[in-house]
N, C-alpha and C positions, 0 to 999 in steps of 0.2 A: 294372828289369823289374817289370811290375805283377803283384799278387798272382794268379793262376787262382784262378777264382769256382767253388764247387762249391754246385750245389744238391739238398740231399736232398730226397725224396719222400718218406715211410713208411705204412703200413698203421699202424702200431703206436712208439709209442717208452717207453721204462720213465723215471719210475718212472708215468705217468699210465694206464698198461694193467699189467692183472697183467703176471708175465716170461715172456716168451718169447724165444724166439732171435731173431726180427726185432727187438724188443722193447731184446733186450741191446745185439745190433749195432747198432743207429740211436742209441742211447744213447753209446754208445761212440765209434763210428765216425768222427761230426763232430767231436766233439771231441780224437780225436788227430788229423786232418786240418787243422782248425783249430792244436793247438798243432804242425803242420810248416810251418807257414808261409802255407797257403791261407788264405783266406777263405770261408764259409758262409754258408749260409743254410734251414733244417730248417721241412717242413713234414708236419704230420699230421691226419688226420682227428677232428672234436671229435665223438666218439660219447657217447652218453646216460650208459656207466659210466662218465665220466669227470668226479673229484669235482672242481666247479669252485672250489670256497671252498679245500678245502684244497691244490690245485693252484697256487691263485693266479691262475686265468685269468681276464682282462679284455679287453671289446670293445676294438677300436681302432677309433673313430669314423671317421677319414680313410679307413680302407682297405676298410670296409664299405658296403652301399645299394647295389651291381649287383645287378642280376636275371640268372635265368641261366637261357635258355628251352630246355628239353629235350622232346621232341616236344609240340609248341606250348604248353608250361606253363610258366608264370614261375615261379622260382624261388629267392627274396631269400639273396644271399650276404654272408655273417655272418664278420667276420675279430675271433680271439680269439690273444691271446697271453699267454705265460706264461715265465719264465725258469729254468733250471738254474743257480743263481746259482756253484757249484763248478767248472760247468766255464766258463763265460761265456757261454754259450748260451740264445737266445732260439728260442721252440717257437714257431711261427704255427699255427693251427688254422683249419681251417675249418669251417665251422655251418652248418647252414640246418633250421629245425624241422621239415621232410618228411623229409627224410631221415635227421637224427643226434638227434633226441629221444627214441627207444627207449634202453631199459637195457643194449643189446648192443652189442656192437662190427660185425664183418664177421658173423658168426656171432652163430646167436642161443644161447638159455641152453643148449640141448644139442645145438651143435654145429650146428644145421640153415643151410642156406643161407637168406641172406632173398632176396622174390621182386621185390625192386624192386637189388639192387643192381648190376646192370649201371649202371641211373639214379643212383644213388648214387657210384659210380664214376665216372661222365663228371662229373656234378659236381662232385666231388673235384678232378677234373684238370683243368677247366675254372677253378675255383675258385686252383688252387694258379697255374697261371700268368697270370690275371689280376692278382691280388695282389702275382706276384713285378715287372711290369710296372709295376703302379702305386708302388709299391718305385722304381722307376728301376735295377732293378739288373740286369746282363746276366749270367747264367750262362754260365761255359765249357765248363762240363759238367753235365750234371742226372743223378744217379744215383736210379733209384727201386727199391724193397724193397716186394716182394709182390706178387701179382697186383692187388690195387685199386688200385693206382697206373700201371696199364699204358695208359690212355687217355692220358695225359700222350703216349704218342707219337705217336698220330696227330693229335693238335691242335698238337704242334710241327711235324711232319713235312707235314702237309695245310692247316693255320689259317695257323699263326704262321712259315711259311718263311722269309717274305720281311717278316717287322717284327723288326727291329734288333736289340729285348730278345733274339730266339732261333733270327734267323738265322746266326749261328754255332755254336750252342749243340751239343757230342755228347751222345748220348744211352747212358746204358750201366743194362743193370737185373741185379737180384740176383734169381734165381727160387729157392722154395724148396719145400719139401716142405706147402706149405700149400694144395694146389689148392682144384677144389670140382666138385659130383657135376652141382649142377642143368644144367636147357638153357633159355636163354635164348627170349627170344620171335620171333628172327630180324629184331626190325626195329633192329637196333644201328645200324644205317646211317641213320635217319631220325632218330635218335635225337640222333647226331653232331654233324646239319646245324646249321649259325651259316652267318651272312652272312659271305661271303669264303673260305670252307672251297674246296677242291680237289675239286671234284663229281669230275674223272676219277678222284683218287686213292682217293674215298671207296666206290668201286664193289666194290673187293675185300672192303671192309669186311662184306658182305651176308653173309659165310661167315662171323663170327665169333658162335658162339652157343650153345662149351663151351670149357670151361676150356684144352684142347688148340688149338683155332682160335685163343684169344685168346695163348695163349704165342707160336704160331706166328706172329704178326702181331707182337707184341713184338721178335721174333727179328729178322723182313724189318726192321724200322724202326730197330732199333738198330747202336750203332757198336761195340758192347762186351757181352759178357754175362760176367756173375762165377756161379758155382755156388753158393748162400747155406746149402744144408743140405748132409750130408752124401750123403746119397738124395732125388734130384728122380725124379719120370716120367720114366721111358724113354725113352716116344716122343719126351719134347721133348727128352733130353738128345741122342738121333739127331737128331734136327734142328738143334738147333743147331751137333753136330761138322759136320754136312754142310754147313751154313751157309758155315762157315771164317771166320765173323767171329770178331774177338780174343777171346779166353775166356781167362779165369779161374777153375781149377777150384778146389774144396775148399780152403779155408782157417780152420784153427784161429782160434779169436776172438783169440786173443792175439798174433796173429800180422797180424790182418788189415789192421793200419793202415798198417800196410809194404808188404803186398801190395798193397793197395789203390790207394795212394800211388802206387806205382810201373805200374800200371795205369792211374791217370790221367793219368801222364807220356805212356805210350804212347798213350793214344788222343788226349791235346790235340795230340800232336807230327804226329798224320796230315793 
């Protein structure tokens, strides 16, 4: 029986961002996933504070040079990787100097929303499954962590249906107490567009252009949601019970690789 491919997503993984709970769990997570017997694959965004000498991060020639055109701007996408050598784990990052050359991660120095990351996002998820494609590697399941990683589903769901790498692929995400206040420019939907994309399915897309719209769109597209903090929004946690897709409520970090585990048994076995 072959190994189930799990591919993480992350906003954040430690020790290359100060710690946080995303931070902890993405650190964590793969790697007791990995040592139960799956196989990985860990992807995070290369933001400006993240020290690349002492990190040890290096281009990888082969998987870098796409452009990535987000309403009509090319946008050269940059593959960086680095290793966890304790746990066996290799981090891929992805770059691109419009978007990750500030000093700040998702947030900037006090906390403020930046006014391009909706764009930053889609490239993020654009970026992370390009990469994993050029890889040759087929996920079973993509698990993503935090809200910037939630375009990852409609570029599976609306792009990439029907190409190999991730027409089988489930999609399950962790939301967590990390939202965010700003309101987007409403044109998220033009923003999307790539050749081949799903024009009918991209039409809902027009409503997403606050943090509540884009959970809610997370929720429709997903096969699983896990609860990542211990207090999410309200409204999205009603939304999701009403959903009735599999949930995964609250779980202690010490606990969660079991949970997890067993969570992705259920959603590969549907």
């Amino acid at each position: 029986m072959e190994k189930a491919k799990i591919l993480y997503v992350s906003q954040a993984i430690m020790p290359y961002l100060s710690e946080s709970e995303i931070g902890r769990i993405c650190r964590n997570l793969p790697q007791g996933i990995l040592e139960r017997g799956k196989e990985i694959r860990t992807f995070m965004p290369r933001f400006g504070n993240i020290n690349e000498r002492r990190n040890q991060l290096h281009e990888v020639i082969r998987l870098s040079g796409l452009n990535i055109v987000i309403d009509d701007n090319d946008h050269p996408l940059i593959i960086k990787v680095a290793s966890i050598q304790q746990a066996r784990m290799q981090i891929y990052f992805i770059d691109n100097e419009d978007f990750f050359s500030r000093k700040i991660d998702v947030y900037g120095a006090n906390g403020e929303d930046q006014p391009d990351n909706d764009e930053r996002a889609i490239f993020f998820a654009r970026g992370v499954l390009e990469t994993t494609r050029k890889l040759r590697w087929e996920p079973d399941l993509i698990h993503c962590h935090g809200w910037f990683t939630s375009f990852i589903m409609p570029f599976v769901r609306l792009l990439m249906k029907d190409d190999p790498h991730f027409a089988n692929s489930k999609l399950v995400m962790s939301i967590y107490d990390n939202g965010f206040k700003s309101i987007w420019d409403g044109n998220i939907k033009n923003k999307l567009v790539v050749e081949g994309i799903d024009k009918k399915g991209l039409k809902k897309m027009i409503e997403v252009n606050d943090y509540l719209s884009l959970c809610k769109m997370v929720v429709d597209m997903s096969d699983g949601l896990i609860q990542g903090s211990k207090e999410i929004d309200p409204e999205v946690m009603e939304y999701i019970k009403a959903s009735g897709k599999p949930f995964m409520p609250y779980t202690e970090e010490d606990k969660l690789v079991e949970a997890c585990d067993q969570f992705y048994d259920q959603i590969l076995a549907k």
